[in-house]
C-alpha positions in Angstrom: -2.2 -62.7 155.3 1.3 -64.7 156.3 3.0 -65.7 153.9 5.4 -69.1 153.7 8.0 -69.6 151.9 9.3 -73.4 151.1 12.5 -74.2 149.8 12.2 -76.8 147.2 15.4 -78.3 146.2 14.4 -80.5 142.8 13.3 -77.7 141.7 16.0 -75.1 142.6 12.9 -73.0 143.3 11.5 -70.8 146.4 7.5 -71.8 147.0 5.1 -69.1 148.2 2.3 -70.0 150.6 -1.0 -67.6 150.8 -3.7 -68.1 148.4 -4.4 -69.9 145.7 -3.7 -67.4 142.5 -7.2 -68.0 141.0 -9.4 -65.9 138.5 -11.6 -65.2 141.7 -8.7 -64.4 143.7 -7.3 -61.7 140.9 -11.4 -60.3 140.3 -11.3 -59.0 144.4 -7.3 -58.2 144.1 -8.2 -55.8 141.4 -10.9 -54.5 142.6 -11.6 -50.6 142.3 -14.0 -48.0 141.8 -11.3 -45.6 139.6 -10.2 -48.5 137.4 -11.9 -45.8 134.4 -9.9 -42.4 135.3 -6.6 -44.4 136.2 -6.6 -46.7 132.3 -7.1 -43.2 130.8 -4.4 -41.7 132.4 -2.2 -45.1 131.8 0.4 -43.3 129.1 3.9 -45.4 130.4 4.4 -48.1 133.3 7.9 -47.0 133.3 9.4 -50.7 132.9 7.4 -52.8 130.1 6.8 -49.7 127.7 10.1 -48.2 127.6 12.0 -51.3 126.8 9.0 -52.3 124.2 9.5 -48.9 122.6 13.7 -50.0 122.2 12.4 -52.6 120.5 9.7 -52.5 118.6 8.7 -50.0 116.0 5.2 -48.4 116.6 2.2 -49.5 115.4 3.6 -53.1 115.8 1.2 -56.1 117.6 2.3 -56.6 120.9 -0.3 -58.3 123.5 -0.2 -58.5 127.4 -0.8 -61.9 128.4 -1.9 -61.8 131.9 -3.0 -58.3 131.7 -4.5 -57.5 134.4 -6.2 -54.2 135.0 -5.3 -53.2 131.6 -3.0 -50.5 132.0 0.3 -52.1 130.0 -2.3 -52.4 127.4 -3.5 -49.1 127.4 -0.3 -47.2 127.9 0.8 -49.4 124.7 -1.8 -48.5 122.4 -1.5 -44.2 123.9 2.4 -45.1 122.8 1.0 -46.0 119.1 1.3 -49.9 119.3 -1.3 -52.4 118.5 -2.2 -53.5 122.0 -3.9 -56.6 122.7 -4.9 -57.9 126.4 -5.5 -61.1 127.9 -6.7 -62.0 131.4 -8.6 -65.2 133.0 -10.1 -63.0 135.2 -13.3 -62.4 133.7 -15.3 -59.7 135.8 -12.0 -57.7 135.8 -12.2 -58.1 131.7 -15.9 -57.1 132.1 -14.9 -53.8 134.2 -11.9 -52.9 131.9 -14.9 -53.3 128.9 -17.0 -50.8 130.7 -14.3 -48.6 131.7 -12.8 -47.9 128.5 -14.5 -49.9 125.4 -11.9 -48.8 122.7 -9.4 -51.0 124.5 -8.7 -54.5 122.7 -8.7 -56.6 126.0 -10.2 -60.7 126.0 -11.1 -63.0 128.3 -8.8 -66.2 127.2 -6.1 -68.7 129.4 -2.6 -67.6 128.2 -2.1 -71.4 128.3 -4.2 -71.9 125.1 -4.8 -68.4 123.5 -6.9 -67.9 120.5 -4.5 -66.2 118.4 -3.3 -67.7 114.7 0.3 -68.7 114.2 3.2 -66.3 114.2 0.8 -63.1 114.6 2.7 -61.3 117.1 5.1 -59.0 116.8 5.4 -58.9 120.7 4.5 -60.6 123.6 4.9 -58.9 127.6 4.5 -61.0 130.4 4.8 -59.6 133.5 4.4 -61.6 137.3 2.4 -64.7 135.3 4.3 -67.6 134.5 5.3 -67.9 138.3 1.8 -69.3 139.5 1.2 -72.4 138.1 2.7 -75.0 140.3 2.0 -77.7 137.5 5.1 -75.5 135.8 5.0 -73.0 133.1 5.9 -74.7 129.6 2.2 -74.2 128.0 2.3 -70.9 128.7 6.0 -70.4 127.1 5.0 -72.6 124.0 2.0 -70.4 123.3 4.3 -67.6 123.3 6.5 -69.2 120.7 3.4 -70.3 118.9 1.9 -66.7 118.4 5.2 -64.9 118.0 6.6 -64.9 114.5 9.8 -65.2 113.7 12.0 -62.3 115.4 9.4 -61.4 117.8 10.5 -60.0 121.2 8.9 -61.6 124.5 9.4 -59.7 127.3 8.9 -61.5 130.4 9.2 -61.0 133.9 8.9 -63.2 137.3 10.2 -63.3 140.9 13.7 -65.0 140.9 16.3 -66.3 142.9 18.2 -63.4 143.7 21.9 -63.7 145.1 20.3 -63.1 148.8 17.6 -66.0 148.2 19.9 -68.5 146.9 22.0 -67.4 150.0 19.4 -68.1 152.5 18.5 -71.7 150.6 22.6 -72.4 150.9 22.5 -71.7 155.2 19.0 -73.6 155.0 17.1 -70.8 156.6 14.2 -71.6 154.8 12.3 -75.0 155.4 13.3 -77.7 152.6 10.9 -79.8 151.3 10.5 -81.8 147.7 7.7 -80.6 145.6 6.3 -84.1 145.4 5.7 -83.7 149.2 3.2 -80.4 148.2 1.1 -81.7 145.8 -1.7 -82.1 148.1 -1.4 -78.6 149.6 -1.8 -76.6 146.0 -5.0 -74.7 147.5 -2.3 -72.4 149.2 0.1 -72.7 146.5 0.9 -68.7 145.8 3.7 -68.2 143.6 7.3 -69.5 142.5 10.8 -67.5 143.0 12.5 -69.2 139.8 16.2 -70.2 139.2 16.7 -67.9 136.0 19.0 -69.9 134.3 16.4 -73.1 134.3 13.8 -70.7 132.4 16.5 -69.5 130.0 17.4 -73.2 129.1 13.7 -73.9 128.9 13.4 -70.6 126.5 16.2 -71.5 124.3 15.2 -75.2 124.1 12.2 -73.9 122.5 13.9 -71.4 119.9 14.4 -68.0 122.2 17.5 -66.4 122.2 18.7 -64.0 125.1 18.6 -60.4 124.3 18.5 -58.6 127.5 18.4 -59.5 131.1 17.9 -57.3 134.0 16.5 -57.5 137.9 14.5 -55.0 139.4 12.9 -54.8 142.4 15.4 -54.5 144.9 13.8 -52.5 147.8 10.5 -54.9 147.5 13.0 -58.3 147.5 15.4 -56.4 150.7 12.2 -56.2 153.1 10.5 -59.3 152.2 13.6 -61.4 153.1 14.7 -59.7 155.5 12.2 -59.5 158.6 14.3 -57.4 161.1 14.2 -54.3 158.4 11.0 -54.9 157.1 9.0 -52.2 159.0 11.5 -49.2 158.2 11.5 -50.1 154.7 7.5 -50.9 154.5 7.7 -47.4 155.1 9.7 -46.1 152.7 8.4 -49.0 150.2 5.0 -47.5 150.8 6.5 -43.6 150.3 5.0 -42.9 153.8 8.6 -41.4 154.9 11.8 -40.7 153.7 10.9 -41.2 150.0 14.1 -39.4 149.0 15.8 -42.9 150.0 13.6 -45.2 147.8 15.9 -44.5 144.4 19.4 -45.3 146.1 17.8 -47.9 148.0 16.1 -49.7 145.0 19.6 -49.8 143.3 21.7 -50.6 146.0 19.5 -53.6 147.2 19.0 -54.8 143.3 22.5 -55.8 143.4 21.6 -58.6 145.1 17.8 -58.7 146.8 16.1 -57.8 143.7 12.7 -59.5 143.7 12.0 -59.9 139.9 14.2 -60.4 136.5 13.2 -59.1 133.6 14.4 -61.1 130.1 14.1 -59.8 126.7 14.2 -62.9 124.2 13.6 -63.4 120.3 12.1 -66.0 118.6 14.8 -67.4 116.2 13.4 -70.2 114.1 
């Protein structure tokens, strides 16, 4: 499926155009007939879990909001934490219950979560906060909410890397305002976010910066730029010349990366 990207300019923001990011729409994404072999053998996601373990002593709470297909969830709890999933997606839920039962995973809205006051000890957030074109602050105030004080969020999203804010600045995307898309929200996909507008929305709240890396690189080279796309599909895909996905990923993070990952504390 095309994808097409909007540049909105009130909003210092990249728009995606595809599908609508719906429960439905995650159920068939995730869709698999080894979802049970694969959560069992989920023991590190080699982002999320490392950094989590720099952080956070074991055996401490830490849910996934937006889990998914459970697998940050289960590699948490293997690595001794007190995992705790969340997902919208409810027959994925259902399939992660009959997969592997022992795994604490709920059906909630991460925009209202059922969770008492200052009962986390962490919160990860990885490719969520991006698809909600009404914007993203009842998501980051139930994170504050169920955080107590100290508490680490870890959250990630697709950004504007140096190479997208260069293509918005030489107007190779279309420009449009966002009040001009309201009506077209069925095909509303995703968000690339101006970083420093979610850290000023973080730290209005009571989050303070702790960490701050991109990642992504080889994923956010190819997407944006078309004429190398279909050497580096390849190589994305580790169909050829998979010795040159490492240096590629952290030569093109410099600049292309597609997501940044923040590590923030709740302060007050």
């Amino acid at each position: 499926m095309t994808t097409i990207q909007i540049y909105l300019p009130d909003k210092q923001a990249l728009a995606f155009y595809r599908e609508k990011a719906t429960a439905e729409f995650w159920d068939k994404h995730w869709e698999t007939d080894t979802l049970k072999e694969t959560l069992r053998g989920a023991k590190d996601d080699g982002l999320f879990v490392p950094i989590v373990k720099r952080y956070l002593p074991a055996n401490s709470i830490v849910l996934e909001g937006g889990c998914g297909q459970g697998y940050i969830v289960q590699a948490l709890q293997y690595q001794g934490y007190k995992a705790i999933g969340v997902d919208f997606a409810s027959e994925t839920i259902k399939n992660i219950k009959e997969a592997l039962p022992e795994l604490d995973v709920r059906l909630g809205d991460v925009r209202s979560l059922d969770l008492p006051d200052g009962s986390l000890d962490g919160y990860v957030s990885g490719g969520v906060i991006e698809h909600f074109w009404e914007g993203y602050e009842a998501i980051i105030k139930e994170m504050y909410r169920t955080l107590r004080v100290g508490g680490l969020l870890f959250i990630s999203f697709p950004y504007m890397s140096p190479l997208r804010k260069s293509k918005a600045a030489w107007h190779i995307y279309p420009f449009q305002n966002s009040e001009a898309l309201n009506d077209h929200q069925e095909q509303f996909y995703q968000f690339a976010l101006p970083t420093r507008s979610v850290l000023a929305d973080m730290s209005s709240l009571g989050f303070e910066l702790r960490e701050r890396f991109a990642f992504g690189g080889l994923k956010g080279f190819k997407d944006e730029v078309a004429l190398a796309k279909p050497l580096l599909q390849d190589i994305y895909d580790g169909k050829r010349w998979r010795r040159w996905q490492k240096p590629l990923e952290r030569l093109f993070t410099i600049f292309a990366a597609h997501c940044d990952l923040l590590v923030l504390q709740k302060k007050k």
